[in-house]
C-alpha positions in Angstrom: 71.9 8.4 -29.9 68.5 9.0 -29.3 66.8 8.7 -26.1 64.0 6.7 -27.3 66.2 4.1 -29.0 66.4 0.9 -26.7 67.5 -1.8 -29.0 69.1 -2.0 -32.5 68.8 -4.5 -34.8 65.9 -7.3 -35.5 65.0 -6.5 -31.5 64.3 -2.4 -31.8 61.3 -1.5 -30.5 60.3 1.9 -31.0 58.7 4.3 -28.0 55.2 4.0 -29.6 55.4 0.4 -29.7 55.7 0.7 -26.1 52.7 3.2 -25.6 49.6 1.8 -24.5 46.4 1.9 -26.5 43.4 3.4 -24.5 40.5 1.6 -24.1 37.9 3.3 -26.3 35.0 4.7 -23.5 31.7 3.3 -23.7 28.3 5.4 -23.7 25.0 4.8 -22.4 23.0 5.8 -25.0 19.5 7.8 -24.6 16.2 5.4 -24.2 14.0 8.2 -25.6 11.1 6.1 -26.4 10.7 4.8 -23.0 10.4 8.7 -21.1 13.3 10.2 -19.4 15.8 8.9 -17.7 15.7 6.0 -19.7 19.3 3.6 -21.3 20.1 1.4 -23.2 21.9 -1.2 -21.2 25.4 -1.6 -23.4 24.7 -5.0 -26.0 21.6 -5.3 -25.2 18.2 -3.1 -26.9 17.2 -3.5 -22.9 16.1 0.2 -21.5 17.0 1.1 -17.8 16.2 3.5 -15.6 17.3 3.7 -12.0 15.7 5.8 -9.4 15.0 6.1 -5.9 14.3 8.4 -3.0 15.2 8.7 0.6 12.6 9.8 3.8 13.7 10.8 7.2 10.3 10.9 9.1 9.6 12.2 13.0 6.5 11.1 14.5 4.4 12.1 17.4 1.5 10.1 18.5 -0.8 9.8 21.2 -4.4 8.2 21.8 -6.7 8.2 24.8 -5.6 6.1 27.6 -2.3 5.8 26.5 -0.1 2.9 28.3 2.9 4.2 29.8 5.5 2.2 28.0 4.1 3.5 24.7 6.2 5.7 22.8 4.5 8.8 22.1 7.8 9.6 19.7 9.7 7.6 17.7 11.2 8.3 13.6 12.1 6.1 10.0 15.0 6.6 7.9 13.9 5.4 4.8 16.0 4.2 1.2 14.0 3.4 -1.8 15.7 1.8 -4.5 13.6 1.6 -7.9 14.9 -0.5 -11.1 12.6 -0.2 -14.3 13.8 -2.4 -17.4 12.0 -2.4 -20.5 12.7 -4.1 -24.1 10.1 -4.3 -26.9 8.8 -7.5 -28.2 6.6 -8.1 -31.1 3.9 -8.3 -28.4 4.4 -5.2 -26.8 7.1 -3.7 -24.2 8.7 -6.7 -21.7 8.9 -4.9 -18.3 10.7 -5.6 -15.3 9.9 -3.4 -12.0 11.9 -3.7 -8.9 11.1 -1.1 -5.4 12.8 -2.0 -2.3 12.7 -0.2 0.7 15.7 -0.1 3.6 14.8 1.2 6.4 15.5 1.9 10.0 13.2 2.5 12.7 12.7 3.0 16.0 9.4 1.7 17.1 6.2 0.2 15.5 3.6 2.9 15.4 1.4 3.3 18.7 3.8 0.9 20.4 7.0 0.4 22.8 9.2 -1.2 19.8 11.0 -2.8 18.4 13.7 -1.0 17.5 15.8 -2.4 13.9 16.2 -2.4 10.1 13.6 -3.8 7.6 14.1 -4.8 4.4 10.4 -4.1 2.3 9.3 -5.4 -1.0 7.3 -2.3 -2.1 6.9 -3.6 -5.5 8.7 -6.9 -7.9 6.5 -8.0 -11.1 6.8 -8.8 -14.3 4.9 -7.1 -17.1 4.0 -8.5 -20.0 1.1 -8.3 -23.6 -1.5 -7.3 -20.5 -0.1 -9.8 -17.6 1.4 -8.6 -14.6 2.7 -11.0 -12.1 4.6 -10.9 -9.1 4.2 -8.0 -6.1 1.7 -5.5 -7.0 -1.0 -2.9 -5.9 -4.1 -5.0 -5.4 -6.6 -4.6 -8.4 -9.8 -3.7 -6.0 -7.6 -0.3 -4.7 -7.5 3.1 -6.5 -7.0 6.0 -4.6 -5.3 3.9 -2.2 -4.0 7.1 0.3 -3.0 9.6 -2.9 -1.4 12.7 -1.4 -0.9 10.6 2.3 2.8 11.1 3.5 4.7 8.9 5.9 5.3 5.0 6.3 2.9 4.7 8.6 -0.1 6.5 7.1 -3.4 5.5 9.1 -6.5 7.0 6.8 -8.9 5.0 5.9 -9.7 3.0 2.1 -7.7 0.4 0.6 -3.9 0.6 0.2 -2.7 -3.1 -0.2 0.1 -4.8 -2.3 0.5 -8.2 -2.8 1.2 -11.4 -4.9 -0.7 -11.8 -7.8 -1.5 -12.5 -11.7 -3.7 -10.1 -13.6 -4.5 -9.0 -16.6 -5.4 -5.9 -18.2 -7.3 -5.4 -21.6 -7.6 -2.2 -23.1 -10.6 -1.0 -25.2 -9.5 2.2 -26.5 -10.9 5.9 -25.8 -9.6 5.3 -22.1 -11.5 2.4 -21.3 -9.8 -0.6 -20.0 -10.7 -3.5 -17.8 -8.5 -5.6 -15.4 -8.8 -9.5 -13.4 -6.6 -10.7 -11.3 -6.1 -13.6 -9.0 -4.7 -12.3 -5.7 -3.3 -14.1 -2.3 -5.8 -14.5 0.3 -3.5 -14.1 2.9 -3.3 -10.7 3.1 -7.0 -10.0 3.4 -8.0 -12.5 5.9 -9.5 -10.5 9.2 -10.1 -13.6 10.9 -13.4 -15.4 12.3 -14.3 -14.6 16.1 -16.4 -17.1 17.9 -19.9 -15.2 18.5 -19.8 -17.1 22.1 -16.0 -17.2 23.4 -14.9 -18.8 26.8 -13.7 -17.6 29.6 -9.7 -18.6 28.5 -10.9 -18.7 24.6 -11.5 -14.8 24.5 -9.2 -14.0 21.0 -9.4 -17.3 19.8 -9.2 -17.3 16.0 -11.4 -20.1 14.4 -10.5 -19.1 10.9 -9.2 -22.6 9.0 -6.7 -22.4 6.4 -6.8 -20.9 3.1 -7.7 -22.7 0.2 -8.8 -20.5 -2.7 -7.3 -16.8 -3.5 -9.7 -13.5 -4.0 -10.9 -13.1 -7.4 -11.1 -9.4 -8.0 -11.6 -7.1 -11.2 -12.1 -3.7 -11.8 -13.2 -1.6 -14.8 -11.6 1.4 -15.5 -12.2 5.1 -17.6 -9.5 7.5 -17.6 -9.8 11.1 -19.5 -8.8 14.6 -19.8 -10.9 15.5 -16.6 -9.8 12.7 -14.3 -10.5 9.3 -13.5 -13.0 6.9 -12.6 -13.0 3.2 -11.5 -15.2 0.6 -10.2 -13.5 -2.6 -8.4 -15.0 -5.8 -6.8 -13.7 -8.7 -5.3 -15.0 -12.3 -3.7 -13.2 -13.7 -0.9 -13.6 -17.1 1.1 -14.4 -17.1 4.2 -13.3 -20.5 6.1 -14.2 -21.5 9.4 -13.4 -24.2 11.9 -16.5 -26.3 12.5 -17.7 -26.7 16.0 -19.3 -29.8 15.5 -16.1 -31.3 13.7 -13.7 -29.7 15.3 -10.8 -32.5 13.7 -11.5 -32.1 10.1 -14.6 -30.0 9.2 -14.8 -26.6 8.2 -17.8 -24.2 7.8 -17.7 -22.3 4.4 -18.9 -19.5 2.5 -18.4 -16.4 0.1 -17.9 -12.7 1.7 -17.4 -9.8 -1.5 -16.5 -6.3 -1.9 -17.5 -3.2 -4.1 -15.9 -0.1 -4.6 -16.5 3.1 -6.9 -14.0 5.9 -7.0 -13.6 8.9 -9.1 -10.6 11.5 -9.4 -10.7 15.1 -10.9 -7.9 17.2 -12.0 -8.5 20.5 -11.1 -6.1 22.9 -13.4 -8.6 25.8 -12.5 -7.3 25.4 -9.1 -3.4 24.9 -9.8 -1.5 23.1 -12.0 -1.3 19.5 -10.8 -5.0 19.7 -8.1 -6.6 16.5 -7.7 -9.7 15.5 -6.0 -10.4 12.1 -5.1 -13.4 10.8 -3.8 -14.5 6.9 -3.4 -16.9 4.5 -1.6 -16.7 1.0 -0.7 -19.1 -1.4 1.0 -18.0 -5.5 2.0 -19.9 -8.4 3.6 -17.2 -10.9 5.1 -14.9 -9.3 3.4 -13.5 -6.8 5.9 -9.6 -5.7 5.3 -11.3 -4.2 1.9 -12.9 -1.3 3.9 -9.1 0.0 5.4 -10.2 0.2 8.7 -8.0 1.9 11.0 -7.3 1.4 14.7 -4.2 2.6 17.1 -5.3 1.2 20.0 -5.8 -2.4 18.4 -9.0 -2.8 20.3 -11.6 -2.5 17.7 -10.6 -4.7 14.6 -13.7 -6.2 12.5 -13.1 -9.8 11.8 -14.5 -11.5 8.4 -17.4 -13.3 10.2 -18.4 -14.8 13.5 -18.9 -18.5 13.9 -21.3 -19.9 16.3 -23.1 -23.2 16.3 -25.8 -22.0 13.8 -22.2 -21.5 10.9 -21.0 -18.7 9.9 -21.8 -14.5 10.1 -21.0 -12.5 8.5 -19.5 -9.0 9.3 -20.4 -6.0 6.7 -19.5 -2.6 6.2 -19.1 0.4 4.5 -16.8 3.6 3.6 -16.6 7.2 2.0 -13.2 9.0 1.7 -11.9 11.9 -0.4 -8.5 13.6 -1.0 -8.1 17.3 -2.1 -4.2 18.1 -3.2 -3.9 21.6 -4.2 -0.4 23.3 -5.5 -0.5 26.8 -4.7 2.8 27.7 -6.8 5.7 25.9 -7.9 7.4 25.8 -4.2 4.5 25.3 -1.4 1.4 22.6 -1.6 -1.2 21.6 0.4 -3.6 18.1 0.8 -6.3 17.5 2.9 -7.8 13.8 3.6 -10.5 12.2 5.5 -13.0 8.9 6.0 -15.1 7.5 7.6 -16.3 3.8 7.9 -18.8 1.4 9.6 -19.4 -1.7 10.2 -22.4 -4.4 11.7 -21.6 -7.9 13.4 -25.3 -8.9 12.2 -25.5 -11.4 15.4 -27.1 -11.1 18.4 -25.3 -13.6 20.1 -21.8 -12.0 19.5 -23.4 -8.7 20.3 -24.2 -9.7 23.4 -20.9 -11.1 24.1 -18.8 -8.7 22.9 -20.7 -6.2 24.6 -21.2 -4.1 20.6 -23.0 -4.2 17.7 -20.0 -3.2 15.6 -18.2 0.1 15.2 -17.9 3.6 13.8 -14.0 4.4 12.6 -13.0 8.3 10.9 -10.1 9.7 9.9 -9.2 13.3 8.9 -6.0 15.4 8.2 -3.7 17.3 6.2 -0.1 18.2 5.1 1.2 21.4 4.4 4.7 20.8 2.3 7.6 23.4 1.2 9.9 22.3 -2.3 13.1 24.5 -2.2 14.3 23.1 -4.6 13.4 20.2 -7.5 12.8 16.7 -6.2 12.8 17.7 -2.6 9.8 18.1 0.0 9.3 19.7 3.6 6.6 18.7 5.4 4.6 18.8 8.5 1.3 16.2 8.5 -1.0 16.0 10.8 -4.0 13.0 11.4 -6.4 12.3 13.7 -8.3 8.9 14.0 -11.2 8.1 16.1 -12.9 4.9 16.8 -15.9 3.7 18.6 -18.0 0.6 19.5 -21.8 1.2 19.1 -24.8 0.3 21.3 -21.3 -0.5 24.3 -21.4 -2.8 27.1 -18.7 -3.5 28.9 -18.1 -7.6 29.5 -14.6 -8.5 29.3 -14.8 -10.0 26.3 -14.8 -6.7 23.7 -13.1 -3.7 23.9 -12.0 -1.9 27.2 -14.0 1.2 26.3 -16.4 2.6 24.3 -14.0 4.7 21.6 -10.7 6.0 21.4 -8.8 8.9 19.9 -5.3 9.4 18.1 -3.7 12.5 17.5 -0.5 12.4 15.3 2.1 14.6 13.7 4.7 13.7 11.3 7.7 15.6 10.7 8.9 15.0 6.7 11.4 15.0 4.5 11.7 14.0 0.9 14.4 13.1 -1.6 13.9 11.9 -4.8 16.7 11.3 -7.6 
């Protein structure tokens, strides 16, 4: 009898009737027209690509004056998780862009804490025939700290992401132009009364926000480089004195900005230079001003009894990356910014007529190997009040000083 015979009759079943059938596997197939890296997501004609990166970061900071229970140490373990989906429509490619950011960290910068995780939007919009909405670079930036390392980057110029709807309309021969409506709530400075009291002395009189910025930007982009100009308006809205219940005081503050990029191949493969200018009026988060000891932050505007002030300013900052070979890189970065209260009253108050604010420094970085980075960065930020006073109502002193170096690692998959 054989050994594979169980039953006889009607009832046999043979040994391959008992054999299992394997489940046939199933590929990801190759998304070729969307750039490497690229599937198709199985039933669907949806293209995915998932990426990500992870930064261990040690800093070392220290300003003049330091407090005590400052930490002049502290370090970020950073996860980036990046999910790209595309599918072509008949109006053009449908994309979907998720970066998140996990991280843990031991301190704010230039403070005593806190310690904990954070959970960071970097980037979530949508992306479709021109339209992007959702979580976003703002519109106004452009180079927006280019070859900067670190979390915690403090140069000077525009770096901002936030909610908003644009829309981009391309003209051919690299010219394109984009609008977008952006929230107001991440560029409001705040308005300082230009005559505080005595136990009023960083009251904020700003009233709520009604109306978002409005900001465009026109842009070139060619075999040499890169060139951009941006603006923006931005409300300024102000308790009024006079009504203190229900009325506000109201006006308009702008910002301009003109950028330009070159690649640099006669340098190294891959050299950029970036150089860009700005100048606002009540508009001042456009300018990226920098402080570490949190002394010397520009409102918006200055309300008194005669309405509203407005603060302006202006910027110039410039980036030079240069790859010497394949393994070992260097960047270089600096700004420098001022500003003008334009009231004599709050001058005299505050003890300043506004402020000076520069930034300079530079990162020397080793890549052993494909898609990782070593490097050692180094800034140094310097701010000062002009024409000082002091009178207890401004800043402590007349400038301060940061010196910083960051300790960095890079991996990217």
């Amino acid at each position: 009898m054989s050994g594979v015979g169980l039953l006889s009759g009607a009832g046999a079943v043979s040994a391959a009737d008992l054999l299992q059938t394997k489940a046939q596997p199933v590929y990801m197939k190759q998304c070729l027209a969307q750039g490497e890296g690229f599937f198709y997501i199985p039933g669907t004609d949806t293209c995915l690509r998932v990426g990500g990166y992870l930064w261990a970061e040690g800093y070392y900071n220290t300003y003049s004056n330091y407090p005590s229970e400052n930490n002049t140490t502290y370090s970020i373990a950073t996860a980036g998780v990046i999910l790209d989906a595309r599918t072509q429509t008949e109006y053009g490619t449908l994309r979907s862009y998720l970066e998140t950011r996990f991280k843990w960290r031991t301190s704010d910068p230039w403070s005593d804490g806190p310690k904990g995780s954070e959970l960071e939007v970097w980037n979530a919009y949508i992306q479709f025939a021109g339209f992007t909405f959702g979580h976003a670079q703002s519109v106004f930036d452009f180079y927006a700290n280019a070859n900067v390392l670190g979390t915690d980057p403090a140069t000077i110029g525009d770096d901002v992401r936030l909610n908003l709807v644009s829309y981009t309309a391309e003209f051919g021969q690299g010219f394109s132009a984009t609008v977008s409506v952006e929230d107001a709530s991440d560029r409001a400075s705040g308005v300082m009364a230009v005559n505080p009291l005595p136990d009023d002395v960083l009251e904020n009189y700003q009233a709520g926000i009604q109306i978002p910025d409005f900001v465009a930007n026109i842009n070139y982009t060619g075999e040499w480089g890169q060139a951009q100009i941006s603006g923006a308006v931005h409300q300024v809205r102000a308790m009024d004195l006079l009504n203190w219940m229900s009325g506000t005081q109201d006006t308009w503050g702008y910002a301009l900005q003109a950028g330009l990029m070159f690649n640099l191949p006669m340098l190294g493969e891959g050299d950029t230079l970036y150089l860009q200018s700005a100048y606002a009026d009540g508009a001042t988060s456009y300018l990226g001003l920098q402080d570490p000891s949190g002394q010397y932050a520009a409102p918006d505007a200055f309300l008194g009894l005669d309405g509203v002030t407005k603060v302006s300013g202006w910027n110039v900052t410039a980036s030079l990356l240069h790859n010497w070979n394949a393994k070992w890189s260097t960047a270089v970065f600096g700004g420098y910014a001022a500003y003008d209260f334009n009231s004599e009253v709050a001058e005299a108050l505050y003890g300043t007529s506004g402020g000076k604010n520069a930034n300079v420094g530079g990162y020397i970085g080793f890549a052993p190997v494909k898609n990782l980075l070593l490097a050692v960065q180094y800034d140094w930020t310097y701010n000062s009040a002009d024409n000082y006073v002091y009178t207890g109502y401004g800043p402590s002193s007349g400038s301060t000083d940061a010196n910083r170096v960051l300790l960095f690692a890079q991996r990217e998959f």
